[in-house]
C-alpha positions as CSV (number, residue, x, y, z in Angstrom):
1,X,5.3,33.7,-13.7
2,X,3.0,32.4,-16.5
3,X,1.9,34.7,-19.5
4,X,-1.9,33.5,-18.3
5,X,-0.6,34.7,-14.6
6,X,0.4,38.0,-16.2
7,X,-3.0,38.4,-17.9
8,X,-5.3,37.3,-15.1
9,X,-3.1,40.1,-12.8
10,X,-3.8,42.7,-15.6
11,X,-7.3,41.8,-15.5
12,X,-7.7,41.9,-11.9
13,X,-6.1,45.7,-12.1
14,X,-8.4,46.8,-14.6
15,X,-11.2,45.2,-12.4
16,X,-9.7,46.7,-9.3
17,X,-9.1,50.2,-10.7
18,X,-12.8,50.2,-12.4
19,X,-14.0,49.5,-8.7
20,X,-12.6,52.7,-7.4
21,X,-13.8,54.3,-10.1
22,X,-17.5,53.7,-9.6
23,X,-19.7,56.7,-9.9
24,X,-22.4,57.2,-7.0
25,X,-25.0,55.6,-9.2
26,X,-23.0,52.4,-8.6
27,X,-22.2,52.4,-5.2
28,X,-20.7,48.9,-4.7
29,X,-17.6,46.9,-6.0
30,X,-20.1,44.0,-5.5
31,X,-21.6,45.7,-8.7
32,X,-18.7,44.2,-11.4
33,X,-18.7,41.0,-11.1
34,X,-15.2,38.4,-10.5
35,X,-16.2,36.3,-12.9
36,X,-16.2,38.8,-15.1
37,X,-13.0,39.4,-15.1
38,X,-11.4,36.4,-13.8
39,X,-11.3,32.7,-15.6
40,X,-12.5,30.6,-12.9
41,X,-11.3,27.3,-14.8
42,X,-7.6,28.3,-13.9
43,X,-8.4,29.4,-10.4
44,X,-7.3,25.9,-9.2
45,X,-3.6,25.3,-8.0
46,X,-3.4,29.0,-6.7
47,X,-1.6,30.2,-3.6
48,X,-3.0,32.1,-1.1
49,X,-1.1,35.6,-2.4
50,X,-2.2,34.6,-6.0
51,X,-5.8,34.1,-5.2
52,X,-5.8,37.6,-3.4
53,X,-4.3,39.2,-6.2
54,X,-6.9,38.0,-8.4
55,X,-10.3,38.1,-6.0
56,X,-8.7,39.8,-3.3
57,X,-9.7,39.4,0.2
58,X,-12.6,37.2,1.0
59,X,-15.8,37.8,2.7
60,X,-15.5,34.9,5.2
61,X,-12.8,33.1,6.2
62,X,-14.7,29.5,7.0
63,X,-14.3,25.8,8.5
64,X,-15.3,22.8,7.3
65,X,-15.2,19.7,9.0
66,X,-14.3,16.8,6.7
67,X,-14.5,14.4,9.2
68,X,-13.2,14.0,13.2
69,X,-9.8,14.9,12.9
70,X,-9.6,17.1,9.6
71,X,-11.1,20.4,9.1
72,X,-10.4,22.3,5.8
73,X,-9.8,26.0,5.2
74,X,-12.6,27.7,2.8
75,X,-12.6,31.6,1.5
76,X,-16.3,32.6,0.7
77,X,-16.9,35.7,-1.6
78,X,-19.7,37.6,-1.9
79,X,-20.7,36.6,-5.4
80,X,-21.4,32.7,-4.0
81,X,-18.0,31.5,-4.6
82,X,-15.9,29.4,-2.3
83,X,-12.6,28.6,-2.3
84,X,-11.1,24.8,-0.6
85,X,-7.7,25.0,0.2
86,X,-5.4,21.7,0.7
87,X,-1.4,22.3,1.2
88,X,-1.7,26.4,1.0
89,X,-3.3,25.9,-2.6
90,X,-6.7,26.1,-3.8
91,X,-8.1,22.5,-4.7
92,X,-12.1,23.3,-5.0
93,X,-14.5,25.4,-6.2
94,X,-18.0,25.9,-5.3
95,X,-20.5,27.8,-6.8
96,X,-23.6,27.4,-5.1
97,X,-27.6,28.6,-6.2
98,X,-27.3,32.5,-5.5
99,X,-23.8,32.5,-8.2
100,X,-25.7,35.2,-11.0
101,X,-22.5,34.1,-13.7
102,X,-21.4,31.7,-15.9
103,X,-19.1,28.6,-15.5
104,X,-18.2,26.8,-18.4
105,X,-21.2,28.2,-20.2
106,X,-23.3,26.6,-17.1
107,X,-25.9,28.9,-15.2
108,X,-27.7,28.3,-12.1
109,X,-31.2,27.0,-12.3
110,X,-30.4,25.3,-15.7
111,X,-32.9,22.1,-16.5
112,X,-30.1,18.5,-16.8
113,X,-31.4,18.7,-20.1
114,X,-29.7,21.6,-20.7
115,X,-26.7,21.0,-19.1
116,X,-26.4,17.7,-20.8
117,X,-26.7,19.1,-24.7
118,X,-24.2,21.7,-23.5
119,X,-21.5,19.2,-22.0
120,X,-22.6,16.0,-22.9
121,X,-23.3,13.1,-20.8
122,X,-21.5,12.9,-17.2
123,X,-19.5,9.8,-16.8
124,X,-21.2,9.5,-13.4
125,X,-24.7,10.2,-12.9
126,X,-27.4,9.5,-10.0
127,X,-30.9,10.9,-9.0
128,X,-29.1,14.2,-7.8
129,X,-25.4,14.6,-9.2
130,X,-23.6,14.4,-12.6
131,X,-19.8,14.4,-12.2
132,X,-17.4,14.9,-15.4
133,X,-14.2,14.2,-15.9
134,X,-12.7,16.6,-17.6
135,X,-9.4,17.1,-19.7
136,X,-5.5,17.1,-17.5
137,X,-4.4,20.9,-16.5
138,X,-1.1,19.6,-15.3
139,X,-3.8,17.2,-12.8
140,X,-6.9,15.5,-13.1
141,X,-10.1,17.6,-12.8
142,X,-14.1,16.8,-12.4
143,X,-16.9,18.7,-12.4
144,X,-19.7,17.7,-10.3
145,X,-23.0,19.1,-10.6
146,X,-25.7,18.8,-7.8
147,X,-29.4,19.0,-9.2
148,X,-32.6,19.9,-7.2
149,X,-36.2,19.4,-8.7
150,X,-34.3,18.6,-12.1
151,X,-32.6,22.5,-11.8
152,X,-28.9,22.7,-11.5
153,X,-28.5,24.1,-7.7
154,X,-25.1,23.6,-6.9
155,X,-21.1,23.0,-8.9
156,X,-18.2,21.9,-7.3
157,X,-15.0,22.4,-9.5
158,X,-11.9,20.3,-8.0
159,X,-8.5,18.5,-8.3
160,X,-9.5,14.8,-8.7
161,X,-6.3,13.8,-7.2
162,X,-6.2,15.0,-3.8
């Protein structure tokens, strides 16, 4: 196991023992957020034990139909965040309008102006999505970025080879 492994298990203990610990004032584990606590940039590649060790168990175990003969296995968590799987790893992220944290140093409900003099200029871009290639983590990675009324509303994090 990986010295980042390690560290994001340590976290997730911390994060995990701090939940129990919650006085009454702060009744919820909801109330500390993941990404908080968890880099979401190296959440790609995981297996299934590896992601429940980190986020544990998710809110909603979901289908999604890619097309008529392929559905694909997504884990939804109660802070917006869903998880694609592909060959028992995770190859996608999605964070959609309700995610309250940061990715990258992108928020939800930021103008593309603001997006663009934080990250540049997408190598891809259309009336409604930027997508950005981004640097090799052992595989090609994008980031694409779904806009609505000029406000970023949606991020999809993925494996560009699969």
């Amino acid at each position: 196991m990986s010295l980042q492994r390690v560290s994001q298990l340590i976290l997730f203990h911390i994060y995990f023992f701090f939940a129990l610990g919650l006085t009454a004032q702060s009744t919820s584990i909801a109330d500390v957020n993941v990404q908080d606590v968890v880099d979401l940039t190296q959440i790609l590649g995981l297996l299934p034990t590896e992601s429940y060790e980190l986020l544990g168990a998710p809110q909603e175990v979901l289908a999604s139909r890619l097309n008529n003969d392929v559905v694909q296995l997504v884990h939804y968590y109660d802070d917006h965040i869903y998880l694609f799987w592909f060959q028992n790893r995770i190859w996608q992220l999605r964070l959609d309008q309700r995610f309250k944290g940061t990715f990258m140093g992108l928020k939800m409900g930021m103008l593309r102006e603001q997006v663009e003099n934080l990250i540049g200029q997408p190598r891809f871009k259309d009336e409604d999505w930027y997508t950005y290639e981004l640097p090799v983590l052992g595989f090609p990675r994008r980031l694409r970025l779904k806009f609505n009324n000029n406000r970023l509303s949606d991020l999809y994090y993925f494996r560009s080879d699969l």
